[in-house]
Every structure is written in structure tokens, then in C-alpha cells.
C-alpha positions as CSV (number, residue, x, y, z in Angstrom):
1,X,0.0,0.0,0.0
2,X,1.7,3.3,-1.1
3,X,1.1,6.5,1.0
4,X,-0.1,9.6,-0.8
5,X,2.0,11.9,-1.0
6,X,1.8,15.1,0.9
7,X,2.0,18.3,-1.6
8,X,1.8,22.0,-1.1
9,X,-2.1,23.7,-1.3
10,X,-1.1,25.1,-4.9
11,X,-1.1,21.5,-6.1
12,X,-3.3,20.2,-9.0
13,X,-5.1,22.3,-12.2
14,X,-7.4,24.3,-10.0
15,X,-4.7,25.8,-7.8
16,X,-5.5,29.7,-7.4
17,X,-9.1,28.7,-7.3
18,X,-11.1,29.5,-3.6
19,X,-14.6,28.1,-3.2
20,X,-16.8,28.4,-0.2
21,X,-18.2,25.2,0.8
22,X,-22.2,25.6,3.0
23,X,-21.6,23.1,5.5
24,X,-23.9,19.8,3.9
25,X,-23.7,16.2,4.0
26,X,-23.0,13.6,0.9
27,X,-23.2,15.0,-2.3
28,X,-22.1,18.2,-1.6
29,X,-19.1,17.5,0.0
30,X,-18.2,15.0,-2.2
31,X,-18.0,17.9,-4.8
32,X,-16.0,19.9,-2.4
33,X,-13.4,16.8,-2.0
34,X,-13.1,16.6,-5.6
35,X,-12.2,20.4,-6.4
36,X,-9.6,20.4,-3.5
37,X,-8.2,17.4,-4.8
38,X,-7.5,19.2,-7.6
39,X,-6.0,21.9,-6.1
40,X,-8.8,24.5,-5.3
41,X,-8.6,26.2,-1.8
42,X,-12.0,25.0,0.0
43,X,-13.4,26.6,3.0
44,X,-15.9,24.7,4.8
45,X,-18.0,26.8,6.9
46,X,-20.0,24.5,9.5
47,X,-22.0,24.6,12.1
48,X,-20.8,26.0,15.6
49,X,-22.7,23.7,17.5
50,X,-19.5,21.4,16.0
51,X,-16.8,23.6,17.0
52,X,-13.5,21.5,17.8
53,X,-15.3,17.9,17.3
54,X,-13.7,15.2,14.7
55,X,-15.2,15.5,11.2
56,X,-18.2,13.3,10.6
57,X,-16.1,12.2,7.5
58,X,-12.6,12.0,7.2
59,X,-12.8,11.5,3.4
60,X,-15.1,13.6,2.1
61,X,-13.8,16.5,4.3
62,X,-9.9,15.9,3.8
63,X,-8.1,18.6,1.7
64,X,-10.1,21.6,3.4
65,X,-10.2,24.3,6.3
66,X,-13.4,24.6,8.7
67,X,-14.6,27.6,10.1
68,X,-17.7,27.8,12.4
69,X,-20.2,30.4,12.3
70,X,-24.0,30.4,13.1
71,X,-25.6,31.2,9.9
72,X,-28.8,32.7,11.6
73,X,-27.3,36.1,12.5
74,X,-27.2,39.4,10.4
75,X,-23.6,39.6,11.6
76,X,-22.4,36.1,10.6
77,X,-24.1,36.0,7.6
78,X,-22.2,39.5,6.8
79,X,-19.3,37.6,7.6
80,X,-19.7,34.6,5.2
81,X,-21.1,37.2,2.6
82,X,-17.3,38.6,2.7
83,X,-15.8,35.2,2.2
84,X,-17.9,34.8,-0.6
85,X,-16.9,38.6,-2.2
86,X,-13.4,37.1,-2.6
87,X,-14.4,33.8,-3.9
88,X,-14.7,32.3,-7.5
89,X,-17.3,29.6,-6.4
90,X,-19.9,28.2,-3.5
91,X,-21.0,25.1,-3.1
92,X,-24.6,25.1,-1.4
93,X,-26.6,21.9,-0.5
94,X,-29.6,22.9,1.1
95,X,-33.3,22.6,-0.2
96,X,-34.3,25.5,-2.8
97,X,-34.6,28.5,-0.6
98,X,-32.7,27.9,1.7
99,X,-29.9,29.9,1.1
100,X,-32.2,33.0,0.1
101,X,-34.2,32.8,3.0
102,X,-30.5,33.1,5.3
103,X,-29.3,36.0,2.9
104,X,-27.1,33.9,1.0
105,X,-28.6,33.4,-2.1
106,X,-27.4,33.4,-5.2
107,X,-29.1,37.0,-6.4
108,X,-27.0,38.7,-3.2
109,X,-24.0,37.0,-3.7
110,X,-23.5,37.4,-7.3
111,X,-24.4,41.2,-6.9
112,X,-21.7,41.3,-4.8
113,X,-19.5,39.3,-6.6
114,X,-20.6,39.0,-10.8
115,X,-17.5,36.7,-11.4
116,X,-19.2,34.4,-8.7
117,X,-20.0,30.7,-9.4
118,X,-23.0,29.3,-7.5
119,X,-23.0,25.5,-6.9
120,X,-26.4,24.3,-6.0
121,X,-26.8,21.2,-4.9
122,X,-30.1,19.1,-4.3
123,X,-31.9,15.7,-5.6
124,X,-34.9,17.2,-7.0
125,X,-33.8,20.2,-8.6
126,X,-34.4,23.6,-7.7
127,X,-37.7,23.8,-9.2
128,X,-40.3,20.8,-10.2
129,X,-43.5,19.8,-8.0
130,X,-40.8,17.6,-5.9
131,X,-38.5,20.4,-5.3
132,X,-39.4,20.7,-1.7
133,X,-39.8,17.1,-0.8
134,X,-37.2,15.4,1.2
135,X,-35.5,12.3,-0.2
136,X,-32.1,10.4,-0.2
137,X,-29.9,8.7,-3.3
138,X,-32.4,5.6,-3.5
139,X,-35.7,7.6,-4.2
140,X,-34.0,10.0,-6.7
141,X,-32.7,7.1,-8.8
142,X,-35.9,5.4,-8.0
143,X,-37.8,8.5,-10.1
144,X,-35.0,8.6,-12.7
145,X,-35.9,5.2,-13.9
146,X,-32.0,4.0,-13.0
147,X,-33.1,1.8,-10.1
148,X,-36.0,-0.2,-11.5
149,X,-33.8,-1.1,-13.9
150,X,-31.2,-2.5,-11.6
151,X,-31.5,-6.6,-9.8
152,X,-33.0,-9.8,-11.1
153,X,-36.2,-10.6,-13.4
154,X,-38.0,-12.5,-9.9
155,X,-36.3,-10.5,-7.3
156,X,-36.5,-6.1,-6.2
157,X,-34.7,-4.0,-7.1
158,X,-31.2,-3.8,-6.1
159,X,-29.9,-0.6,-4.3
160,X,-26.3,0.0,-5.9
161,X,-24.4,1.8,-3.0
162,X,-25.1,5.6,-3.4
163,X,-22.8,5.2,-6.3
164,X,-25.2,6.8,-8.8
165,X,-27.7,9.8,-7.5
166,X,-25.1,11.0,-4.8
167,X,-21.7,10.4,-5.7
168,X,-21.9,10.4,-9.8
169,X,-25.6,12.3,-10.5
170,X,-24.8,14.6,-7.7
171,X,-21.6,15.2,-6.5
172,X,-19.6,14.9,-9.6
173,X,-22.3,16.5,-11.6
174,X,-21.7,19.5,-9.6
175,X,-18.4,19.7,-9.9
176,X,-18.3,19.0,-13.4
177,X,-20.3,22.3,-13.7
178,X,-18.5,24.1,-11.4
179,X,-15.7,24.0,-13.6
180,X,-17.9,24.5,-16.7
181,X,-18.8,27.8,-15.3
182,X,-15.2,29.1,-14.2
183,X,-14.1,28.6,-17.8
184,X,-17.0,30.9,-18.8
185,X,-16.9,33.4,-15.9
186,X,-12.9,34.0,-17.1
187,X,-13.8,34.5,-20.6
188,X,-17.1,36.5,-20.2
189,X,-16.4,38.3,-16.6
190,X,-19.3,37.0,-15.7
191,X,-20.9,33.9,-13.0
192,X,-23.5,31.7,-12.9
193,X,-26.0,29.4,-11.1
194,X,-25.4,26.0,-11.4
195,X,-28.2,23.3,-10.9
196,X,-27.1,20.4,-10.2
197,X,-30.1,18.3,-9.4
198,X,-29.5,14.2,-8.5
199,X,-32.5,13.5,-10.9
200,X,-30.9,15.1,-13.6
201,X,-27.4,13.8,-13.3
202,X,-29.1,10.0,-12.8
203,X,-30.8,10.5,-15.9
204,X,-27.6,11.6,-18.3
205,X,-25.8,8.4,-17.3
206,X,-28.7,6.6,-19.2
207,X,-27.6,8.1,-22.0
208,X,-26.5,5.0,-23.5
209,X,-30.0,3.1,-22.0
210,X,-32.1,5.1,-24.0
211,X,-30.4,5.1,-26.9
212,X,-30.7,1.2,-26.8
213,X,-34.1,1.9,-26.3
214,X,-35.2,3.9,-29.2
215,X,-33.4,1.4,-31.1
216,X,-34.7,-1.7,-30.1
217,X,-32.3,-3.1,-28.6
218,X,-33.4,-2.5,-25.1
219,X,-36.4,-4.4,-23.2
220,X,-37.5,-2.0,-20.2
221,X,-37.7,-5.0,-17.7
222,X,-34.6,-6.3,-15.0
223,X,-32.6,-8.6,-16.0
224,X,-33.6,-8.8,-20.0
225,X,-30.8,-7.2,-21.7
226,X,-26.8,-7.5,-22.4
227,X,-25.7,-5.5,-19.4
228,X,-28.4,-6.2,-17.1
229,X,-27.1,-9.6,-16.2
230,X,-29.5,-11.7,-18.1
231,X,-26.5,-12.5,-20.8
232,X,-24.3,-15.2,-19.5
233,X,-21.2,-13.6,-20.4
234,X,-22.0,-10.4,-18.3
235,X,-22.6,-11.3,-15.1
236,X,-21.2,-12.6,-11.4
237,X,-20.9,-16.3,-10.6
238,X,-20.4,-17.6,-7.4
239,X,-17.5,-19.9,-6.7
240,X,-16.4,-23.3,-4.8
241,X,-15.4,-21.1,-1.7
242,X,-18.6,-18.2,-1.6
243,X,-16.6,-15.9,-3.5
244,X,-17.8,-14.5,-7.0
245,X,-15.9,-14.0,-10.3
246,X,-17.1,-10.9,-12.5
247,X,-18.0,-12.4,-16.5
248,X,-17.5,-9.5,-19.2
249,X,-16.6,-10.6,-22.5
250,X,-19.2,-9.6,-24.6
251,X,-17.1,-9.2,-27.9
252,X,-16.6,-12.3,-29.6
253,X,-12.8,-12.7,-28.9
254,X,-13.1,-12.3,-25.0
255,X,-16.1,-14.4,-25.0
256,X,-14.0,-17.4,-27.2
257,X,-11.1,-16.6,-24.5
258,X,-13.4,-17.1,-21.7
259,X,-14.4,-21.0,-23.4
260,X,-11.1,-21.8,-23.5
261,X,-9.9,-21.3,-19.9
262,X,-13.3,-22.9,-19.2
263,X,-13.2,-25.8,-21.4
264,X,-15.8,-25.1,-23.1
265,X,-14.7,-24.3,-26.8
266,X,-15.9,-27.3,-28.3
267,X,-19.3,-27.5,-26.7
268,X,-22.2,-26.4,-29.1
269,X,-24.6,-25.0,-26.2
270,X,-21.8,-22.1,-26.9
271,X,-21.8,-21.5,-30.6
272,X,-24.0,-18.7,-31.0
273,X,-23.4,-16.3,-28.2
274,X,-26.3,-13.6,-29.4
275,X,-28.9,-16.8,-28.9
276,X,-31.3,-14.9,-26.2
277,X,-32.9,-18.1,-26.2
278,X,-30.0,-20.1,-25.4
279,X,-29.0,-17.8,-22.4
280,X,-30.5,-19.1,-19.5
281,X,-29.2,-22.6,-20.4
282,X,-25.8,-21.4,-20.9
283,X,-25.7,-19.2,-17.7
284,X,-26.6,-22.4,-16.0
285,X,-24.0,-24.2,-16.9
286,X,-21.5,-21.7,-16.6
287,X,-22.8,-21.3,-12.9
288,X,-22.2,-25.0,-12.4
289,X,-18.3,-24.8,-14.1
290,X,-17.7,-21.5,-11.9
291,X,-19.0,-23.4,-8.9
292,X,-16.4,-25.9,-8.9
293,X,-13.0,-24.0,-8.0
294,X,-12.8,-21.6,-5.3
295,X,-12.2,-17.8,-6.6
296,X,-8.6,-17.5,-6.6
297,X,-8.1,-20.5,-8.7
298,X,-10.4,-19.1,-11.1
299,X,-8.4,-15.9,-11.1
300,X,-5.3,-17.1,-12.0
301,X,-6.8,-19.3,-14.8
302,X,-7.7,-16.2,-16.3
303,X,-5.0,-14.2,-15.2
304,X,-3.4,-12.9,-18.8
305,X,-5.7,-15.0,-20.8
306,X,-7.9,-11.7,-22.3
307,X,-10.9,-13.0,-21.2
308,X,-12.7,-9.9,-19.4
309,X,-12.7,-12.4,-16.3
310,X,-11.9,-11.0,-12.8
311,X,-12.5,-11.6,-9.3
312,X,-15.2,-9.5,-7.2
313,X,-12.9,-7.9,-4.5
314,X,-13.9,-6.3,-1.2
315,X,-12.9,-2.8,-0.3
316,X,-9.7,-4.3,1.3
317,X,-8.6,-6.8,-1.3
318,X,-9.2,-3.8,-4.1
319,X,-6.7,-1.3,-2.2
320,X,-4.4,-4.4,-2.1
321,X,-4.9,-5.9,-6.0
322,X,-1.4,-5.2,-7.6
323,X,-2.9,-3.4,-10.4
324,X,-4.1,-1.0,-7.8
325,X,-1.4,-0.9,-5.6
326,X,1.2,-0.1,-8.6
327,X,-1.2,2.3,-9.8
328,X,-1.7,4.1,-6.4
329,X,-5.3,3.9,-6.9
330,X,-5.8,3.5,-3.0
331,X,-3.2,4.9,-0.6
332,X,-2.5,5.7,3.1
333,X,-3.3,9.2,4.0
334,X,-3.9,10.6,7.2
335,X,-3.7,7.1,8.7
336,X,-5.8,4.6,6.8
337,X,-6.8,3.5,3.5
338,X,-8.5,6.0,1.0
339,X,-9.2,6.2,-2.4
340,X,-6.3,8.9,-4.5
341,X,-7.2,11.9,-6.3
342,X,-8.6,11.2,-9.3
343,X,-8.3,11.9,-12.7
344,X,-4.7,12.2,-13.2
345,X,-3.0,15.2,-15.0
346,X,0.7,14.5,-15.7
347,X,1.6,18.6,-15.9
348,X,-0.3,19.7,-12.7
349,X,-0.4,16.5,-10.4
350,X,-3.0,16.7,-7.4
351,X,-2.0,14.8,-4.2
352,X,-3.6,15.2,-0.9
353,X,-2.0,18.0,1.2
354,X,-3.8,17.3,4.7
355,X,-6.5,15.0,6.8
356,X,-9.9,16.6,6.9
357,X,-9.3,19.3,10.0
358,X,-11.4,19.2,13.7
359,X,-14.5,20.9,12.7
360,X,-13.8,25.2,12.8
361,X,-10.5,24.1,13.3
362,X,-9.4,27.7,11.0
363,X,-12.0,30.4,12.1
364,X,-10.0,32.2,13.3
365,X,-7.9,32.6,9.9
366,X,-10.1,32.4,7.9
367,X,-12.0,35.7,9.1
368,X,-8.8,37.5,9.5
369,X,-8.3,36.6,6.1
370,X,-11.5,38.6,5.5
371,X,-10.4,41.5,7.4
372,X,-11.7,40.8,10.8
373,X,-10.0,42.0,13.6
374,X,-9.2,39.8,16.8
375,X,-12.0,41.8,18.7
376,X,-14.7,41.2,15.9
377,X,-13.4,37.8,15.5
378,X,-14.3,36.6,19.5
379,X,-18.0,38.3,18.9
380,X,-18.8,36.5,15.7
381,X,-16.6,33.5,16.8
382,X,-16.7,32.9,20.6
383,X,-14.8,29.7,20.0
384,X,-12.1,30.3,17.9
């Protein structure tokens, strides 16, 4: 397991770049993690009710400075207004509004500050009969369509993490169009709102789904389809031992590689891959060949064979795969395992300057950096 490196806060392609990050959960800091990756300067502001207490994530906070102030004052919202003056970008995550009813929306703070990116983040969207309902990952995917279409024919659906509404239709989303909008504000002068609504980024990554769809080559039931797990050769099979060993090899090469590690080449259930008729019989067997060695042995069988074949790997295996470890995919940072910036850029590399701080850990600097004296600082900040 390789550490990640420590690096000055000017590391990465957003270096230069300050964004004020609305204390939230999830999503939104998920979008903060990923611009400080990169090398923006991110100030969380949270709660003071927090003040001096351990993060309530280590990951999705690393990479930032906390300061506390309690948003329901004239005087502490003045004082988070003049954070924001100097900033290119906030990230808010708070129901539509929110913000505007705090004197923190988007109309004050880009009059304040035109060149001023502002982030929203929600599941619904700031506007839609939904908008003000509450909800998590799993109902915003359910409304999307992504998570009917998700599990077996017979069985529910199956929840996949909060991989998809929160962490790729959300908090990627939104940091995707952060960016979009800093390119613009430096060549027009002027910022923008960004809506980034959980819905909406579930949707786009069915792109490809619907496209299928209008085309006939998609049947709008679980488990029907080539990437649904209803082809043989897409799919999990369980193994001698419990474990599970992950089938991909839907072009014709991979899928003739996979026959030949099985021993299966010669056997004429396997002759016409595209058979939809012929799948259920073929995944049978192939359930009963994958059943009979445990799932190591089955991953060095395939091990260099080109056969889209790999083992299904818990969260501690994965940091410790070879391919991941040369790679430095996971690393040590701040004391345990964690997934490395990502993506990679060869001319500005981002590494991962510090642990996520002790919550308004920096209030203190942070409002001097506003130009707060150490007077005004103990009466808008008792506890810094």
C-alpha cells in the first residue's frame, strides 16, 4: 500500500481557485473533495454547534479548512457574505430556498460578486412539483428510472451503493459544472448558477439506456438485456469457496477466450453467443463450471488469458490488487486507506496535502483573512 504523497495547497489544475463550501452532507461535500483534490482552496463553513469535534467524515472533508459560524445572524451571515466577495465559487446543498431565505442566495452574492460561481446542490432540482420534498440517493434514482432497472427478473430492485444519485448524479455532476462555469466566468467576466439536481445527473448516465431503447435493442424490464445480467457472459458467478468471479466478455474474442480457460470451446450450447434463447441454459451451466473451484483459482486461470474475467474484491482486497497498488489507486493518507485523487494530470499532479481538519479548526484565519479584527473575531466566533 503506497502513502499519498503530501503536496503543497497550490497543487493540482485548480490551484488559485477559492470556493466556499455551505456546510452539507453527501453530495455536496463529495463535490468539495473533488475540487480540493484538484488543487482549489476550499473553505468549509459549518456549524458552531461542532466547533472543535472530529469531522463526521474524514474523506469527504480531507483537503479543506473549517470555520464555524452560526448562519442565523445578520452579523455572521455578513461575515460569510465577505468570504464569498473574494471567492470564485460556492457550493450550497440545502433545499431551494434555503440559502435565500438566510441572505445567502445566489441574487446577493452574485451582486456582490458578478464573477461568482454558485453551486447548488439538491436531488430534486431547484424547481419541479418535488423540489421541496425530502428524499435520499435511492428515491432519486428510483424516479430517474435507473433503479428499477437494476437486480433480477424474480427478485426487487437492487440498491447499488449511493454510487449513482449521490456520488456520480450529484456530486460529480456538480463539480463538473462548477468547472464548466469558471471557464466561462474568465472568458465573459461574468458567473453563474449551477443546478445540479440528483434526478438530472441519474438521468444523463442513461444516456446510452435510451439510446438502446429507441433502437430496439433495449427491453424495459430487470434482467432482460446485455448488461443487465441476463447475458451469460455479463454477469457474477459464485464460486467453490462463496466468493464471486465478474463475467464480461461480450465481444466475440473475450467471450472465445473465456471458453477456452473454461473448457468449453468445443461445446455447441456455446456457438451462438447472441442466442437470447439459449442464455438461461448457458448461464446455468456456466454457474455450475464456476462453482467448482474456489475464486482464486479461477483468477489465476484467467489471469493474462484476455478474457474480461476478474475476481469481485472487497474494499480491502481492491486497495491491495497489484494493479491498484502499482497504480496508487488506494493509498495511506492521514492514517488509513483512501481512495487517490482522481483523474490524473501529468503537468499539474494533485495529491492530498492534509486530513480533513477538527470541525472550525481555522476560524480564526479564515476571518482575519476577510479582514476581521481579533476583537470582531471573539464576537462572531466565541470559539475560535
Amino acid at each position: 500500500m503506497s502513502t499519498i504523497p503530501d503536496a503543497p495547497a497550490s497543487a493540482g489544475p485548480l490551484a488559485g481557485i477559492r470556493i466556499i463550501e455551505l456546510g452539507g452532507i453527501g453530495p455536496g461535500p463529495f463535490c468539495g473533495m473533488i475540487l480540493s483534490d484538484l488543487g482549489a482552496e476550499v473553505i468549509r463553513i459549518d456549524r458552531p454547534a461542532e466547533h472543535g469535534t472530529t469531522t463526521w467524515h474524514p474523506v469527504l472533508h480531507r483537503n479543506r479548512r473549517s470555520a464555524t459560524l452560526d448562519l442565523k445572524t445578520p452579523e455572521r451571515v455578513e461575515a460569510a457574505l465577505r468570504l464569498i466577495d473574494s471567492a470564485d465559487a460556492v457550493i450550497e446543498g440545502f433545499r431551494p430556498g434555503v440559502t435565500e431565505r438566510l441572505g445567502l442566495g445566489p441574487e446577493v452574492c452574485l451582486e456582490r460578486n458578478p464573477k461568482l460561481v454558485y453551486g447548488r446542490m439538491t436531488g430534486w432540482g431547484q424547481d419541479g412539483p418535488l423540489a421541496q420534498e425530502p428524499g435520499h440517493d435511492i428515491n432519486y434514482i428510483a424516479i430517474a428510472g435507473a433503479l428499477g432497472a437494476i437486480g433480477g427478473a424474480d427478485s426487487d430492485p437492487v440498491v447499488p451503493l449511493n454510487l449513482v444519485g449521490d456520488m456520480g448524479g450529484g456530486g460529480m455532476l456538480l463539480a463538473l459544472g462548477i468547472c464548466a462555469a469558471l471557464v466561462s466566468a474568465k472568458s465573459t467576466g461574468r458567473g453563474q448558477v449551477v443546478d445540479a439536481a440528483m434526478t438530472d445527473g441519474t438521468a444523463i448516465q442513461l444516456a446510452l439506456i435510451h439510446g438502446l431503447l429507441v433502437g430496439g435493442r433495449w427491453a424495459d424490464r430487470r434482467a432482460s438485456n446485455l448488461f443487465d445480467g441476463a447475458a451469460p457472459f455479463y454477469r457474477t458467478y459464485r464460486t467453490a469457496d462463496g466468493g464471486h468471479m465478474a463475467v464480461g466478455c461480450v465481444e466475440p474474442e473475450f467471450y472465445a477466450a473465456m471458453l477456452s480457460v473454461l473448457g468449453l470451446t468445443e461445446d455447441p450450447l456455446f456457438a451462438r453467443q447472441m442466442d437470447t434463447g439459449a442464455w438461461p441454459r448457458m448461464a446455468e451451466r456456466l454457474a455450475q463450471e464456476f462453482a467448482g473451484r474456489p475464486r482464486d483459482a479461477w483468477s489465476t486461470a484467467f489471469d493474462g488469458k484476455g478474457a474480461c474475467v476478474t475476481p469481485v474484491l472487497n474494499f480491502a482486497e481492491a486497495a491491495a490488487h497489484p494493479h491498484n497498488a502499482e497504480r496508487g489507486t488506494y493509498g495511506t493518507a492521514a492514517g488509513f486507506i483512501q481512495p487517490a485523487p482522481a483523474p490524473r494530470f501529468l503537468g499539474t499532479p494533485s495529491a492530498v496535502p492534509s486530513p480533513a481538519p477538527l470541525t472550525g479548526a481555522h476560524t480564526r484565519d479564515v476571518l482575519a483573512s476577510a479582514g476581521y479584527d481579533d476583537a470582531e473575531i471573539a464576537a462572531l466566533a466565541p470559539h475560535a
